[in-house]
N, C-alpha and C positions, 0 to 999 in steps of 0.2 A: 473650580466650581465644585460641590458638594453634592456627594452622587444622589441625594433626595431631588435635588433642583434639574439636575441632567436630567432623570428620571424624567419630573414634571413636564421637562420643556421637550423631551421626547415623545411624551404621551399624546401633547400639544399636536405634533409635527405628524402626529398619524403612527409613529412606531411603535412598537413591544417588541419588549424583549423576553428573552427566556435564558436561565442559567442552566445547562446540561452538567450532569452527572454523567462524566466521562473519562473510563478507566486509559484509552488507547486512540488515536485516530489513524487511518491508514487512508494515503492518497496511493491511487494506484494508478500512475503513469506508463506508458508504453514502453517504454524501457525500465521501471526501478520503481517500488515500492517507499512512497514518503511518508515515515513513523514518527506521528507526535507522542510524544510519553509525557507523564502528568500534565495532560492537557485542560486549560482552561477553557470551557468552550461556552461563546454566547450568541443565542439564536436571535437574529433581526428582525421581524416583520414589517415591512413598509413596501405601501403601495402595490400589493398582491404578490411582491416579491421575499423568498426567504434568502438571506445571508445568512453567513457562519464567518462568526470569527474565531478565531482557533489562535493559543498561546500556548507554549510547551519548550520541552527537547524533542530536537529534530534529528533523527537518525535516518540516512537513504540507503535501501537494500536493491541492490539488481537480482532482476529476476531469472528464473531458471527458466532459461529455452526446453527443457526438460523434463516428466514427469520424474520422481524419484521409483516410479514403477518402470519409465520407461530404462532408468540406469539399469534396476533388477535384471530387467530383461536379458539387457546384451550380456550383462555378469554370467548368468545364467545359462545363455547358449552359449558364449565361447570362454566360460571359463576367468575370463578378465577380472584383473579390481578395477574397485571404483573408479579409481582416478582413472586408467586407462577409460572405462566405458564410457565417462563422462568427454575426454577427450577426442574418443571416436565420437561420439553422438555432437560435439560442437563442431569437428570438421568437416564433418558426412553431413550435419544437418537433417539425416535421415533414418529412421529407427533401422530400417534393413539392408543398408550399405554399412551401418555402421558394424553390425553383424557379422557379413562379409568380410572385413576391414580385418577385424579381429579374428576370423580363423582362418 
């Protein structure tokens, strides 16, 4: 079908659509960060409802249980690298045992 005629028979059916200008998309799930890149995004309107459809590359980031201030931190009072503080801070689960831990 010929995207004038979709169009038409969409407009028929009560929809609009909308093309977005969209450099990035980020779904942020409870465990992991879902990255669309050159994402094609098109906005739905029908029946007081909006959809999004979203086409791209998909790249998934886990997230950091962590501030990167809270790494600072433990570096800072015991001296740690990263990798260490990061390691105490995922076993400890706790800014001030992970501390601890470390000195």
């Amino acid at each position: 079908m010929n995207p004038k005629q979709m169009e038409k028979m969409m407009k028929q059916m009560g929809m609009q659509t909308q093309e977005i200008d969209a450099e990035e998309v980020v779904i942020k799930a409870k465990d992991r960060n879902i990255v669309i890149s050159n994402p094609q995004v098109t906005r739905v309107k029908m029946m007081g409802q909006d959809t999004f459809q979203i086409a791209g590359q998909v790249s998934e980031q886990p997230l950091e249980k962590f501030s990167a201030e809270d790494v600072r931190m433990v570096m800072q009072q015991t001296g740690a690298t990263e990798t260490d503080a990061k390691a105490a801070l995922e076993e400890t689960g706790d800014l001030a045992e992970a501390i601890m831990r470390l000195k």
